[in-house]
KOLVEX-341448 format. One line per 3 residues: number of its first residue (from 1); their letters; for each residue x, y, z of N, C-alpha, C, O. Coordinates in nm, 3 decimals. Layout:
<sites>
NUM> A> X,Y,Z,X,Y,Z,X,Y,Z,X,Y,Z  ... $
</sites>
This chain:
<sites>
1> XXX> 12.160,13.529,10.022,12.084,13.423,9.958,11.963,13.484,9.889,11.896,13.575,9.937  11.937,13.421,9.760,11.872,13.492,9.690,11.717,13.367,9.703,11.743,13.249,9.726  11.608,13.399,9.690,11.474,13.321,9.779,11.470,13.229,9.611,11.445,13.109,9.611 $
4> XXX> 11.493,13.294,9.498,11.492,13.212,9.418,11.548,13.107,9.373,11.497,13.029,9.293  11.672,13.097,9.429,11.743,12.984,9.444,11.696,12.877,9.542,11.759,12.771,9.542  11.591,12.893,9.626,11.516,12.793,9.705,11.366,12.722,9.606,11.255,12.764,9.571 $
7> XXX> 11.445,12.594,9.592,11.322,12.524,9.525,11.264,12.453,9.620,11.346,12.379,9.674  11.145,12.443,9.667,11.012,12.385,9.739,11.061,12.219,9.764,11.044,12.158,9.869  11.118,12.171,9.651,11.135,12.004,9.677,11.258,12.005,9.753,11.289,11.908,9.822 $
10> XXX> 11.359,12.150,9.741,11.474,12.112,9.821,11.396,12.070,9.975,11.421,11.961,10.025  11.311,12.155,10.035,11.234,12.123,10.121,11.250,12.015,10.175,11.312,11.993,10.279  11.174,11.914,10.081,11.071,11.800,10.095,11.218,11.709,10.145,11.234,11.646,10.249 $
13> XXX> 11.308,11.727,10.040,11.426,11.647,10.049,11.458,11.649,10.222,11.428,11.564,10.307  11.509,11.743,10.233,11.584,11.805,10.340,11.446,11.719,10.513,11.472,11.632,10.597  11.330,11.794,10.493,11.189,11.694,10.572,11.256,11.531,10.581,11.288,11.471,10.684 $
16> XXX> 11.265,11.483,10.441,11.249,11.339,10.503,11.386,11.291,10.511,11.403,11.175,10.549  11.507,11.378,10.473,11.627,11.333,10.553,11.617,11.330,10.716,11.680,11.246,10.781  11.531,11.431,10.778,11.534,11.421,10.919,11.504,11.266,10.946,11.586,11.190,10.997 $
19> XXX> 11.370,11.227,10.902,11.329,11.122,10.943,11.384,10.962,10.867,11.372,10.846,10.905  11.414,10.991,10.811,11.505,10.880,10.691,11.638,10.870,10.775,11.688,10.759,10.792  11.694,10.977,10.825,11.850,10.946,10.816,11.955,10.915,10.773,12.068,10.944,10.814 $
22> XXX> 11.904,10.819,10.639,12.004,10.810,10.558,11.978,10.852,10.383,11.863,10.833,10.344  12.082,10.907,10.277,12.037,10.942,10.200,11.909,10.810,10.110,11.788,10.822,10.093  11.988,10.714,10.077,11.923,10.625,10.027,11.752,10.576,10.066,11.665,10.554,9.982 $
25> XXX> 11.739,10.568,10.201,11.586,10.585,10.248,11.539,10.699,10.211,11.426,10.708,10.161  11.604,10.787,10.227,11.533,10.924,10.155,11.492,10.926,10.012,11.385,10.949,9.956  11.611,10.893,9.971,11.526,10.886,9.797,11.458,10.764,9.775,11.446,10.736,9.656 $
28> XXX> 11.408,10.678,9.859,11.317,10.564,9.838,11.190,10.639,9.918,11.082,10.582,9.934  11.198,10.680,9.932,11.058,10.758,10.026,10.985,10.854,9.953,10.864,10.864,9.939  11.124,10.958,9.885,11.080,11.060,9.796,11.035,10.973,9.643,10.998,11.042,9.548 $
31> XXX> 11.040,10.833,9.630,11.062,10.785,9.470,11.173,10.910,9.387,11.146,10.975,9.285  11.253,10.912,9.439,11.403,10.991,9.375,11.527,10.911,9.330,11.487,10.798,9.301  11.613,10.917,9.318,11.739,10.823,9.299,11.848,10.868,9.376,11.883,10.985,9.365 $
34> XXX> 11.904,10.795,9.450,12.021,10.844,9.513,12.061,10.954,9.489,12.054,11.041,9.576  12.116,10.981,9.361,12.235,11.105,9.357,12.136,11.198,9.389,12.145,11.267,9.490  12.031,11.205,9.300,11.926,11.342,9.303,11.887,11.340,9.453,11.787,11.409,9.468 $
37> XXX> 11.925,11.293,9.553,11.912,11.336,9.682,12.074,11.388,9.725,12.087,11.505,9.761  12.124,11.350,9.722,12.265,11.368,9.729,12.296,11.522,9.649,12.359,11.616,9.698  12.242,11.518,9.531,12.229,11.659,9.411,12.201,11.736,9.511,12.275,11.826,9.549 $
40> XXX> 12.068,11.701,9.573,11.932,11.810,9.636,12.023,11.850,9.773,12.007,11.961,9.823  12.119,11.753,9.832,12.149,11.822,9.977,12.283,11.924,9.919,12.311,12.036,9.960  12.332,11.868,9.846,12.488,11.955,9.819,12.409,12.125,9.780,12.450,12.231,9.827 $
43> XXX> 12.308,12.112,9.699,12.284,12.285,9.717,12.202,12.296,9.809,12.181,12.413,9.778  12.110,12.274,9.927,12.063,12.331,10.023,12.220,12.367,10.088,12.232,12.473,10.149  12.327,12.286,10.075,12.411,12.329,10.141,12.500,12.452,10.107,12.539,12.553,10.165 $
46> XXX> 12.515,12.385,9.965,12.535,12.584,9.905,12.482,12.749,9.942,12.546,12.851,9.972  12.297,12.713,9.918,12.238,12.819,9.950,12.233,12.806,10.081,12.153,12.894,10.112  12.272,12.744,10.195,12.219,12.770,10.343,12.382,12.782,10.425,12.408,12.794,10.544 $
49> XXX> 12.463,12.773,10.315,12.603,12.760,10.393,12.627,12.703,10.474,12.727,12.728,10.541  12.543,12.597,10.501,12.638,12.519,10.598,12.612,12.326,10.612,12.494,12.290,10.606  12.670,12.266,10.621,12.673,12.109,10.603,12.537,12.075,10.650,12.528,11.979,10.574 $
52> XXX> 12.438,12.074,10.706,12.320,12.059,10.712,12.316,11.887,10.832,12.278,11.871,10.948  12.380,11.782,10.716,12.417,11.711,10.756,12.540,11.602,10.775,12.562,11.556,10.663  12.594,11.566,10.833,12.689,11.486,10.804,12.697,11.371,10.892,12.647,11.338,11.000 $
55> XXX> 12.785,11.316,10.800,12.795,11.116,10.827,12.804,11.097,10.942,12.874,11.194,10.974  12.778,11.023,11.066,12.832,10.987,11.150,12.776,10.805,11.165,12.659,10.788,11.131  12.836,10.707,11.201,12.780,10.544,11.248,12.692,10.535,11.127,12.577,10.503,11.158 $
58> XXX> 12.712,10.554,11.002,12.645,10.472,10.887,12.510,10.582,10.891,12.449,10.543,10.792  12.437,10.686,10.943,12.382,10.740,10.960,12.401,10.945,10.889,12.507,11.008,10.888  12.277,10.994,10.845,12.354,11.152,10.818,12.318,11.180,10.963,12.215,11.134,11.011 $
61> XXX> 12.405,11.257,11.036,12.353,11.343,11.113,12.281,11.466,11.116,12.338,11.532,11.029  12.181,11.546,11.170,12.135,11.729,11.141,12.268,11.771,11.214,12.329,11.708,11.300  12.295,11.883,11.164,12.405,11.998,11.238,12.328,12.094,11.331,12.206,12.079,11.323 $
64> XXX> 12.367,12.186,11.414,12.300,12.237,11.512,12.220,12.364,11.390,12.142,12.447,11.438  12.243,12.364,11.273,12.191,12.476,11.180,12.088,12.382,11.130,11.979,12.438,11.114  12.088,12.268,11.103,11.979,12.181,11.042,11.912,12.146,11.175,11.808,12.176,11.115 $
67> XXX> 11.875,12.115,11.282,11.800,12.125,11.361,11.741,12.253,11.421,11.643,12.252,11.496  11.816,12.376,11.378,11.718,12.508,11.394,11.601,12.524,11.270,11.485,12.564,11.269  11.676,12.480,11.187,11.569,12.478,11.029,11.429,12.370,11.049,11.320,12.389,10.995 $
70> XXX> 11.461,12.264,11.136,11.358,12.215,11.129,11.230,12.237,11.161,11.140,12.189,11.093  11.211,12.298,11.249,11.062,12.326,11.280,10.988,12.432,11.195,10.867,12.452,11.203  11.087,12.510,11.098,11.035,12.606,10.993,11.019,12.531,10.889,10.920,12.557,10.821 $
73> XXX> 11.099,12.427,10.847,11.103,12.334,10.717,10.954,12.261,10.764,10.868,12.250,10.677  10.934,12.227,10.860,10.809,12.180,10.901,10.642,12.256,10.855,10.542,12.214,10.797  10.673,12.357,10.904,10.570,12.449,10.933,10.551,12.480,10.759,10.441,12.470,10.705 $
76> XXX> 10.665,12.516,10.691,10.625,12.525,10.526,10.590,12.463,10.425,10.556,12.495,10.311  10.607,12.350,10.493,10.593,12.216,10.409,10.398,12.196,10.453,10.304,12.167,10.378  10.399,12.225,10.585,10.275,12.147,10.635,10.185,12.307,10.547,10.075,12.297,10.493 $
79> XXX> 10.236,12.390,10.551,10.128,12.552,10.534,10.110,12.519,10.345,10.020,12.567,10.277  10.190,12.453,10.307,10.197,12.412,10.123,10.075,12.326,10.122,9.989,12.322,10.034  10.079,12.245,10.250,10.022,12.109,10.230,9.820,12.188,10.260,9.722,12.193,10.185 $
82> XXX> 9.840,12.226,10.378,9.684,12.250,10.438,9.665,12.410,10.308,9.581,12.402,10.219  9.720,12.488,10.317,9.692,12.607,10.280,9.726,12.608,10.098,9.717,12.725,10.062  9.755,12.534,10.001,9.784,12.510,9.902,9.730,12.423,9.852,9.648,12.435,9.760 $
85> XXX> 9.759,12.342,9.893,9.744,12.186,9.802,9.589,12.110,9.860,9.531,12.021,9.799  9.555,12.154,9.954,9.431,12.078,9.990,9.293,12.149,9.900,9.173,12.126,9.885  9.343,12.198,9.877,9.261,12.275,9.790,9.202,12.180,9.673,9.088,12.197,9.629 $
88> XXX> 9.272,12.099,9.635,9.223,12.002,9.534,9.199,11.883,9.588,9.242,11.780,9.534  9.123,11.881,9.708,9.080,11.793,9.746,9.135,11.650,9.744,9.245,11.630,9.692  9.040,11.512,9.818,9.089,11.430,9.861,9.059,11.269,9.815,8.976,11.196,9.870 $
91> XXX> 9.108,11.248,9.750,9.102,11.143,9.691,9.173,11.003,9.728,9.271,10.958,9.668  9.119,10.951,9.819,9.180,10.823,9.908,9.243,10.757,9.802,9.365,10.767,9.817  9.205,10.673,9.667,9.232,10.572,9.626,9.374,10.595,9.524,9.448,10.505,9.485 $
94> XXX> 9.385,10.735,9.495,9.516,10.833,9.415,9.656,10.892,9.591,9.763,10.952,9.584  9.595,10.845,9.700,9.696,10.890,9.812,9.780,10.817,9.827,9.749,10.700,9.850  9.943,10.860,9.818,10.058,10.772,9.794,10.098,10.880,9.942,10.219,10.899,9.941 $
97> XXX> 10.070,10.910,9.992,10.131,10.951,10.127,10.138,10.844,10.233,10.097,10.728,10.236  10.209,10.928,10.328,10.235,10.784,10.497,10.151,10.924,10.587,10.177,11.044,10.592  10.050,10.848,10.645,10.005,10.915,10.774,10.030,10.885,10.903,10.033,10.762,10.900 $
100> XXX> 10.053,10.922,11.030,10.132,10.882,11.159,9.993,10.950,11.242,9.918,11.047,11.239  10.020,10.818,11.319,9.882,10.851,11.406,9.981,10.811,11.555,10.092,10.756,11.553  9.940,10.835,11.621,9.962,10.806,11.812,9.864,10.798,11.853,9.774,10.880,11.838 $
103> XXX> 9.860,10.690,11.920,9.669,10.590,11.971,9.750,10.612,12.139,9.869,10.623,12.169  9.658,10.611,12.200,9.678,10.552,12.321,9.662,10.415,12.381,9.547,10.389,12.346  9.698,10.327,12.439,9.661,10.171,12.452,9.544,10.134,12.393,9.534,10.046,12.308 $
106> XXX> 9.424,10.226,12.452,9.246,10.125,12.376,9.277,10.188,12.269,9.232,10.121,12.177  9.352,10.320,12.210,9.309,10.346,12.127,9.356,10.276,11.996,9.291,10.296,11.893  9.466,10.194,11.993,9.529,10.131,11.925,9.446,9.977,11.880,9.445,9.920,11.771 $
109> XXX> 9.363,9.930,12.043,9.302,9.822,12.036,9.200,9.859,11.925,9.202,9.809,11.812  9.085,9.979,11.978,8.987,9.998,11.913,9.015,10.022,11.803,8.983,9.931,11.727  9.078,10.135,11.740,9.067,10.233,11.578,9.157,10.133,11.512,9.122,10.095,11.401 $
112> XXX> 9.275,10.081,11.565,9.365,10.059,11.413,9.376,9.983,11.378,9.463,9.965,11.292  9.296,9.889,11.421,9.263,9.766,11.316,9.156,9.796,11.238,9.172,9.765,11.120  9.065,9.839,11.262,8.967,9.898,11.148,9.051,10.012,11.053,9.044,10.020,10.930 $
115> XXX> 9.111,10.074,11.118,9.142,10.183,11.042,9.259,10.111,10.913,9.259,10.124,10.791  9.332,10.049,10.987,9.429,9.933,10.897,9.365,9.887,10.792,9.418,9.880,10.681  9.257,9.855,10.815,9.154,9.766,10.717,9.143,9.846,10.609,9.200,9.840,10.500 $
118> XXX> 9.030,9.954,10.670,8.967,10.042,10.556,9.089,10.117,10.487,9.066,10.122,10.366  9.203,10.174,10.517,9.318,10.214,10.454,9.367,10.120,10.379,9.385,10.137,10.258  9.400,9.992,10.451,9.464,9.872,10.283,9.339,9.849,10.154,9.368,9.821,10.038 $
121> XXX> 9.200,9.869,10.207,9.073,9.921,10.078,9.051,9.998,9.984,9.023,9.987,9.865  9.076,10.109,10.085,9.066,10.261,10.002,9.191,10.346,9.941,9.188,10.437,9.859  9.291,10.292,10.000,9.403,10.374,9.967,9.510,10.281,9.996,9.591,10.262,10.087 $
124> XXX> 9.478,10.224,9.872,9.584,10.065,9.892,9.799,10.149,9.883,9.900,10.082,9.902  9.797,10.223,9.867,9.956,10.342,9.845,9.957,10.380,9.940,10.067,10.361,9.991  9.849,10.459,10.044,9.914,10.503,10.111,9.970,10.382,10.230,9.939,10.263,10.239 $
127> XXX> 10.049,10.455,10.303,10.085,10.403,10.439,10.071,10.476,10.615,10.109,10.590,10.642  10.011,10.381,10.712,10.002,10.443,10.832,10.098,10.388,10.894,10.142,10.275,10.873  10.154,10.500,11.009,10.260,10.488,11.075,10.206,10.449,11.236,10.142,10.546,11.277 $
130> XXX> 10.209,10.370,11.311,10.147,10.419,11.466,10.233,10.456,11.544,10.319,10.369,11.556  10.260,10.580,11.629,10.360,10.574,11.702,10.342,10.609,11.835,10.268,10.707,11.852  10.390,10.553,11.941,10.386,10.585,12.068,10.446,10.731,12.111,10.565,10.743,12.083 $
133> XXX> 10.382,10.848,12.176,10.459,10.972,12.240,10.409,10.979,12.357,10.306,10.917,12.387  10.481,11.061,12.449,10.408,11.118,12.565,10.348,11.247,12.595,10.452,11.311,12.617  10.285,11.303,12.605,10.217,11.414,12.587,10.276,11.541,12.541,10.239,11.618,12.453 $
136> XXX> 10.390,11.545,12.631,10.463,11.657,12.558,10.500,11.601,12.446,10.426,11.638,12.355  10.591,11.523,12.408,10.690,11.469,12.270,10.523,11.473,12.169,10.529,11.503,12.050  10.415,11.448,12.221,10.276,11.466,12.123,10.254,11.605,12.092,10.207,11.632,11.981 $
139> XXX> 10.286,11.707,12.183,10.227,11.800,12.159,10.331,11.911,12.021,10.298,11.987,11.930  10.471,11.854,12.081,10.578,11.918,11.976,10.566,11.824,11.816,10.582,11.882,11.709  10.543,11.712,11.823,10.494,11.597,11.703,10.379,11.684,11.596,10.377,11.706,11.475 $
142> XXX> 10.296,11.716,11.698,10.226,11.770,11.592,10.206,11.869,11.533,10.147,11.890,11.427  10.294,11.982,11.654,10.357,12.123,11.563,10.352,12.106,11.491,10.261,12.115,11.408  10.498,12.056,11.486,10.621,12.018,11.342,10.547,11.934,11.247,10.615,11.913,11.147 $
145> XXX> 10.398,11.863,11.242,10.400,11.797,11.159,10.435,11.702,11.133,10.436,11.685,11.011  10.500,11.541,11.244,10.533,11.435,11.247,10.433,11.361,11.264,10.422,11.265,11.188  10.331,11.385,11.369,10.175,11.305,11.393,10.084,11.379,11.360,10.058,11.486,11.415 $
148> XXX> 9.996,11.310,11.222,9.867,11.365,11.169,9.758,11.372,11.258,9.668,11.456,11.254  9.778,11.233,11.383,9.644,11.296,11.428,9.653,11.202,11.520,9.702,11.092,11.498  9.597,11.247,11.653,9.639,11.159,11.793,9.444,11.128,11.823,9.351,11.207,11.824 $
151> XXX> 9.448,11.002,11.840,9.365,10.941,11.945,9.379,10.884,12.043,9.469,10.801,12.051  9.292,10.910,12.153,9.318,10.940,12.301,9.312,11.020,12.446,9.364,11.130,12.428  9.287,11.011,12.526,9.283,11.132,12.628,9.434,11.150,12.643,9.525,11.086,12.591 $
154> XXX> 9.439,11.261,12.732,9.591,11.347,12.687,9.591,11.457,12.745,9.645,11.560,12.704  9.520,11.439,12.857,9.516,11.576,12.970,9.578,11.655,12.979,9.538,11.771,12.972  9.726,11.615,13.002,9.853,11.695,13.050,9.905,11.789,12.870,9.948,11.904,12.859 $
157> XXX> 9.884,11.704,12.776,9.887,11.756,12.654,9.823,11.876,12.574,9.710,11.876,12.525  9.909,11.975,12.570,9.900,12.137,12.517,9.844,12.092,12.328,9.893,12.013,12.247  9.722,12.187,12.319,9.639,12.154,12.189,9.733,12.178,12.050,9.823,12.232,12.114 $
160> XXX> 9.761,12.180,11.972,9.812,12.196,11.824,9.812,12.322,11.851,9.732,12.371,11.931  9.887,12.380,11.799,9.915,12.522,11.741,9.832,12.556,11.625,9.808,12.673,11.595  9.788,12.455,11.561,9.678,12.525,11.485,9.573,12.426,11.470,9.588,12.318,11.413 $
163> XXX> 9.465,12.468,11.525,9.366,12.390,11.516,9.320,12.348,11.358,9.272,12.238,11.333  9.339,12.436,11.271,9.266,12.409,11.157,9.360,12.249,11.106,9.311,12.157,11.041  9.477,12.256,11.149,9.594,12.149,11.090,9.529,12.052,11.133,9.512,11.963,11.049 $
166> XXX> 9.470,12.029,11.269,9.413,11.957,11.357,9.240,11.889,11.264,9.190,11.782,11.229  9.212,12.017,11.262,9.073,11.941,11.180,9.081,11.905,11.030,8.989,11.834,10.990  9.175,11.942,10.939,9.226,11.934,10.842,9.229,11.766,10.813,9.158,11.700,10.737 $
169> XXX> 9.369,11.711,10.926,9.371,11.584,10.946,9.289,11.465,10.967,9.285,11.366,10.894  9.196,11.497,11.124,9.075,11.485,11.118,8.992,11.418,10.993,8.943,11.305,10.991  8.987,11.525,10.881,8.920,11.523,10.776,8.987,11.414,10.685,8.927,11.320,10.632 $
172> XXX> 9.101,11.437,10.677,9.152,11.348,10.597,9.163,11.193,10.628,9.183,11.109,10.540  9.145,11.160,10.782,9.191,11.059,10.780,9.049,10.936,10.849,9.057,10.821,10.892  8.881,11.070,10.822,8.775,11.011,10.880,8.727,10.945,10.801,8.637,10.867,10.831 $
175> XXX> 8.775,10.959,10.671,8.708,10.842,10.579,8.767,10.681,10.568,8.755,10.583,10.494  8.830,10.714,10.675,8.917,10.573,10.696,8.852,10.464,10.789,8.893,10.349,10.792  8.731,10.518,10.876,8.670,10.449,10.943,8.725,10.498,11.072,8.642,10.464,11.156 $
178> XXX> 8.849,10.578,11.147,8.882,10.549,11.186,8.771,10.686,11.314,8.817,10.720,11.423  8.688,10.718,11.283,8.571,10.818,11.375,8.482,10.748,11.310,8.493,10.750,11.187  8.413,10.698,11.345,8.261,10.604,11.357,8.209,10.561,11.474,8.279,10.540,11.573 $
181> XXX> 8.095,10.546,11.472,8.027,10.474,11.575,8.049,10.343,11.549,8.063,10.297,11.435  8.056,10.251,11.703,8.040,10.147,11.727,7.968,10.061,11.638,8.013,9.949,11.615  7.871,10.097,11.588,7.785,10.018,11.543,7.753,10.018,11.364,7.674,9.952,11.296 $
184> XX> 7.862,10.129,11.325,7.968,10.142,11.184,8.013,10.015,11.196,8.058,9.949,11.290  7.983,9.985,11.031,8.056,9.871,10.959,8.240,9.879,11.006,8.319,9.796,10.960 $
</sites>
């Protein structure tokens, strides 16, 4: 395999088939069109030799070769994202991204209704995800790059693998209201 035959969006494609599961959510996620996702998996499958995914119950499935890829498809996507692209800084009201947070019970009470708020204000495109994990399933989440950013205690929970990803997020997602004092609007 030649590295030039790997284009960066095959990537992106391939990322939100994990979480999409099906092609069609995928290219509504990516703003793509069907085939051009369908295009995009037939040559990852070319250059990676092997089915990546396939059909099963109305669903694509990963193959045991597309679930080894994932946590690297992760890690390159997220190293484009913090180590590349943040570089041009952050502009809430131009963010068409989805951010995924994991609250813990208060933390869900306290932050995400404010945070809900000030996000449908400032960054009427993007979208937040909330999702429930347990410390471990949190701590592998945010490896890979599935949860931007956990609020909560979380004792038993092993820190990010990279802190900077950690404060990165942080950063991105404090103008949301969602780190303020009490006594913040």
């Amino acid at each position: 395999m030649d590295m030039r035959d790997l284009d960066l969006n095959l990537l992106f494609v391939l990322d939100a088939l994990f979480e999409e599961g099906t092609l069609t959510r995928t290219a509504q996620r990516l703003r793509l069109s069907q085939p051009t996702v369908s295009a995009s998996l037939a040559k990852l499958r070319g250059i990676l030799g092997d089915e990546l995914f396939v059909r099963a119950n109305g669903r694509m499935q990963p193959t045991a070769r597309a679930l080894a890829l994932r946590g690297a498809v992760a890690s390159v996507l997220k190293t484009v994202r913090l180590e590349i692209l943040s570089q041009a800084g952050f502009d809430p009201g131009s963010e068409t991204g989805a951010f995924t947070v994991s609250l813990s019970d208060i933390g869900e009470l306290e932050f995400l209704p404010r945070l809900l708020s000030r996000l449908a204000r400032e960054a009427p495109q993007a979208a937040l995800k909330s999702v429930v994990a347990t410390p471990v399933e949190l701590s592998t989440a945010m490896d890979l790059g599935e949860i931007d950013l956990a609020i909560g205690y979380f004792p038993t929970s092993r820190r990010p693998s990279s802190s900077s990803s950690f404060c990165f997020n942080i950063a991105r997602l404090a103008w949301s209201g969602a780190i303020t004092r009490r006594s913040d609007p």
